[in-house]
C-alpha positions as CSV (number, residue, x, y, z in Angstrom):
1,X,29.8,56.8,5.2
2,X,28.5,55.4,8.7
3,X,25.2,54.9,7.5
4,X,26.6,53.0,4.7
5,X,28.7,51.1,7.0
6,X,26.0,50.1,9.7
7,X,24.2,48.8,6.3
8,X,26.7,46.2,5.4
9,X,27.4,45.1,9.0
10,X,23.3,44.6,9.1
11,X,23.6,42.8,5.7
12,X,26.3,40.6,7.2
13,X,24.6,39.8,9.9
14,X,21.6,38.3,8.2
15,X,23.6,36.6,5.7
16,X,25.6,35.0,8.5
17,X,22.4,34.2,10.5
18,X,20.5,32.7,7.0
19,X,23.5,30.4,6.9
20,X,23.5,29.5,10.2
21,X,19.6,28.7,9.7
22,X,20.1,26.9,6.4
23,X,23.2,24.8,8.0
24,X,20.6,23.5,10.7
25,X,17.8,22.7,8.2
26,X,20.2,20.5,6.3
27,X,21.6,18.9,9.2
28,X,17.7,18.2,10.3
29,X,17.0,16.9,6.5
30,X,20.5,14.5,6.7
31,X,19.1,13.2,10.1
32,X,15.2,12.5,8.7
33,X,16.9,10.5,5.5
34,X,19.5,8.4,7.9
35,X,16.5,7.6,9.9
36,X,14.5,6.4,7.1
37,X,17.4,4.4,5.9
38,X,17.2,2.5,9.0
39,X,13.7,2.2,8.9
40,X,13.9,1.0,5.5
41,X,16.3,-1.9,6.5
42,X,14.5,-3.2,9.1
43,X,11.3,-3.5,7.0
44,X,13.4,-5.3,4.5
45,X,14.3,-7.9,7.2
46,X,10.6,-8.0,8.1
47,X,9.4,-8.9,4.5
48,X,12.0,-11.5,4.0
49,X,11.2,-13.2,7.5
50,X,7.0,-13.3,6.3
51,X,8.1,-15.1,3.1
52,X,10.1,-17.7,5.1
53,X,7.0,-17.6,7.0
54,X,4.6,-18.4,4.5
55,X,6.3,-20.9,2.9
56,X,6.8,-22.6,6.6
57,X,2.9,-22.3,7.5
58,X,2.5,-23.6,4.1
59,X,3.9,-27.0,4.5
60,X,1.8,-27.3,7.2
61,X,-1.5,-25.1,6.3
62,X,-1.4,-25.4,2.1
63,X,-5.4,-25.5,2.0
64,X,-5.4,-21.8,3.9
65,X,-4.8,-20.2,0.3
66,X,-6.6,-17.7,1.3
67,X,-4.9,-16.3,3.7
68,X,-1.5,-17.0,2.4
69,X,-2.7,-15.1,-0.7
70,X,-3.6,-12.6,1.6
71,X,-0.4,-12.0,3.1
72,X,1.8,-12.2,-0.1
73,X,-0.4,-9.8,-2.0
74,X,0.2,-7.2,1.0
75,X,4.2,-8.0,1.5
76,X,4.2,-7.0,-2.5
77,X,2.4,-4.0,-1.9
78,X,4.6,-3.6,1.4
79,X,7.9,-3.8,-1.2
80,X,6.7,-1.7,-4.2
81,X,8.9,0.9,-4.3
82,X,9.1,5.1,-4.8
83,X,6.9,4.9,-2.1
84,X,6.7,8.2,0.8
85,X,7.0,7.3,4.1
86,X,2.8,7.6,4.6
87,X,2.3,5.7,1.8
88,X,4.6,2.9,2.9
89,X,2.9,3.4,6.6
90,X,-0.6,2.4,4.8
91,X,1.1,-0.3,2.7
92,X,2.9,-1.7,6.2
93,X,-0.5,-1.6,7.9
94,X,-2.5,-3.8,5.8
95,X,0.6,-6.4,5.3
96,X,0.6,-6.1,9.6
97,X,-3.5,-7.2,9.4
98,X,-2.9,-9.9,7.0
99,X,-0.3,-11.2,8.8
100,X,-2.4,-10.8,11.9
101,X,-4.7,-13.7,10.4
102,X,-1.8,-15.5,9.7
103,X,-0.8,-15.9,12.7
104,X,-4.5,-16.7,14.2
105,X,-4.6,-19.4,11.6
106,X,-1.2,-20.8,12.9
107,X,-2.7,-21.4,17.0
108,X,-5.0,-24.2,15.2
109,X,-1.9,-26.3,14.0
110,X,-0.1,-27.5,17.1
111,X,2.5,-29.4,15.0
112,X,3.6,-26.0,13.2
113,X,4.0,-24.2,16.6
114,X,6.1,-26.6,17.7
115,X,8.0,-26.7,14.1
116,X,11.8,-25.3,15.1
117,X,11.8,-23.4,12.1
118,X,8.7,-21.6,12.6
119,X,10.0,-20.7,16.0
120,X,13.1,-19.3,15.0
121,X,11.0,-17.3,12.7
122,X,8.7,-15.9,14.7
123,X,11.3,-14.9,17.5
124,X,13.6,-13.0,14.4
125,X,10.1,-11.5,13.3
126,X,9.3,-10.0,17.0
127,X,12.8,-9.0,17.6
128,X,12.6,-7.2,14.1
129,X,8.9,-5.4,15.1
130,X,10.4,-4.0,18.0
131,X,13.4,-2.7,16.6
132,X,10.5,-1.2,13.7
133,X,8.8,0.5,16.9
134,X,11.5,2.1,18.2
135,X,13.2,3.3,14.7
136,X,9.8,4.6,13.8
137,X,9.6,6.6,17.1
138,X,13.0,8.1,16.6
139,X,12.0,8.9,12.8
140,X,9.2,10.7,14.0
141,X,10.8,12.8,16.3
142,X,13.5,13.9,13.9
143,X,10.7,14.8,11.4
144,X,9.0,16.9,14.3
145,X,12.1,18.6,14.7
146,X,12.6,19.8,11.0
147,X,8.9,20.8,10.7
148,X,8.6,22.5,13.4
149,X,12.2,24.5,11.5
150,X,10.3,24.9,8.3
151,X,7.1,26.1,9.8
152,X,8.3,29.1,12.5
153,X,9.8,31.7,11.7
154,X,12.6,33.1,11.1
155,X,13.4,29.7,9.7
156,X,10.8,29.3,7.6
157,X,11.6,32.6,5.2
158,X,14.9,30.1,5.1
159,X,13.2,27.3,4.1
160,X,11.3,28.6,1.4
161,X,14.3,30.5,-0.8
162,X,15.8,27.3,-0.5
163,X,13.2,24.5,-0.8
164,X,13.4,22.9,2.1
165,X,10.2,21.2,2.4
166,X,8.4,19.1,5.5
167,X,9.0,15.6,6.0
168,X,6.3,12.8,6.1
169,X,5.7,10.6,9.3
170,X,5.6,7.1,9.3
171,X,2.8,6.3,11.5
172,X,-0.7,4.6,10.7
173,X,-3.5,5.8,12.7
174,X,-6.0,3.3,14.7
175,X,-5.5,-0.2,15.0
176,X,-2.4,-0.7,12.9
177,X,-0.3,1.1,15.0
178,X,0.8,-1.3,17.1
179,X,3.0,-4.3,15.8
180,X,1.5,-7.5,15.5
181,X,2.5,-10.5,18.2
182,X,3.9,-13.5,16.8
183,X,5.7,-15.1,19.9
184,X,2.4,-17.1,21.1
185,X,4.3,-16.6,24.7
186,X,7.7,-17.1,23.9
187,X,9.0,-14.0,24.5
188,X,12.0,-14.0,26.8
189,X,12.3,-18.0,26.3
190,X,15.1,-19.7,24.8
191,X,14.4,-21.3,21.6
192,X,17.3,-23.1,19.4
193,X,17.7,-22.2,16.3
194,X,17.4,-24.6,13.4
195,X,20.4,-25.9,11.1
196,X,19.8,-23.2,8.8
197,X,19.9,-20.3,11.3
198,X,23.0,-21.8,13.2
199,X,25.2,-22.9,10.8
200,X,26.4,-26.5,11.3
201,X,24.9,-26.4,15.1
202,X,22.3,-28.7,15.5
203,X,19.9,-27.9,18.6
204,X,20.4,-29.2,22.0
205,X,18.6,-31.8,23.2
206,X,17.7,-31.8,26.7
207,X,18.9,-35.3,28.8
208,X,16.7,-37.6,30.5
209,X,15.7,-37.1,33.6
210,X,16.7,-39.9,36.0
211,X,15.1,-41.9,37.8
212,X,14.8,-41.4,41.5
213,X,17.1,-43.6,43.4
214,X,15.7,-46.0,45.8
215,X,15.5,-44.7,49.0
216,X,15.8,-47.6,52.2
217,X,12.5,-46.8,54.9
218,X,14.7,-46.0,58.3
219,X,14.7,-49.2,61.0
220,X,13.2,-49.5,63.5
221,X,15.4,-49.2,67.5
222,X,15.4,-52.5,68.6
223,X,13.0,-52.8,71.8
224,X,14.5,-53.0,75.3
């Protein structure tokens, strides 16, 4: 009777420790797909801001088809979906390269630097690369986390009965890691926005400067 007894408290035991294990594989699951949902928003923002961009260097640039082509072919490719999170690392990566030339072919065309729009643009698009960087860092840790689960045991016996699988990572090896700079040293500056990024606001202008007033040379003492 004690034998049997010590049996069910054992059985207990592991049940109550494969549920604890299988609670914490979830949670670590739930946290990998929130952080790819904000991933996945932010690259959103990203494609829409290299249309506008296009069609801005376009106004200025229209014979550059090629590299316009370019970089439409790759935000397509970028915005495909049922994509994994490697696949859409790849897919990021070339669209990063081609919009790498992009910008290169911008510096030439002083008038489309200067263009408000293109500036509000570019500023949105850094801000948005950044926030990329740092969601993708946090993404990756969290899917370190639930591999390391499914991959040690006891967690992994866990994992297997209930197909809990590993998560990709979103990262592209080499050259396309990093995020491509689009500020051409405006970072930190203040740009205004265009009409169409600030509602009715138009942009300041700065006033004059004025002139310097006249100043009288001092007189001479009047000699003894």
């Amino acid at each position: 009777m004690k034998a049997l007894i010590v049996i069910l408290v054992i059985i207990v035991l592991l049940v109550l420790v494969a549920v604890g294990i299988y609670n914490g594989l979830i949670k670590l699951r739930n946290n990998v797909e929130e952080a790819w949902r904000q991933i996945d928003v932010e690259l959103k923002r990203r494609h829409d801001l290299i249309g506008n961009l296009v069609e801005t260097v376009k106004g200025y640039a229209a014979h550059e088809r090629g590299t316009l082509e370019d970089v439409m072919k790759a935000r397509s490719a970028a915005m495909a979906g049922g994509q994994t999170p490697g696949q859409q690392a790849q897919s990021e990566g070339v669209l990063t390269q081609a919009l790498g030339r992009l910008i290169a072919v911008a510096e030439a065309y002083p008038d489309l630097k200067a263009n408000q729009n293109f500036l509000a643009l570019q500023t949105e698009l850094t801000g948005t690369e950044d926030r990329i960087a740092s969601a993708r860092r946090y993404y990756n840790a969290v899917v370190k986390g639930l591999n390391t689960k499914v991959e040690t045991v006891p967690s992994n016996i866990v994992a297997g009965l209930f197909n809990v699988k590993r998560a990709e990572y979103f990262e592209v090896e080499g050259a396309e890691r990093d995020p491509v700079s689009v500020d051409f040293g405006q970072r930190g500056s203040s740009i205004p926005p265009p009409q169409s990024y600030a509602g009715t606001e138009q942009p300041r202008v700065a006033p004059a400067p004025q002139a310097p007033s006249q100043i009288q040379p001092p007189t001479e003492p009047p000699t003894a």
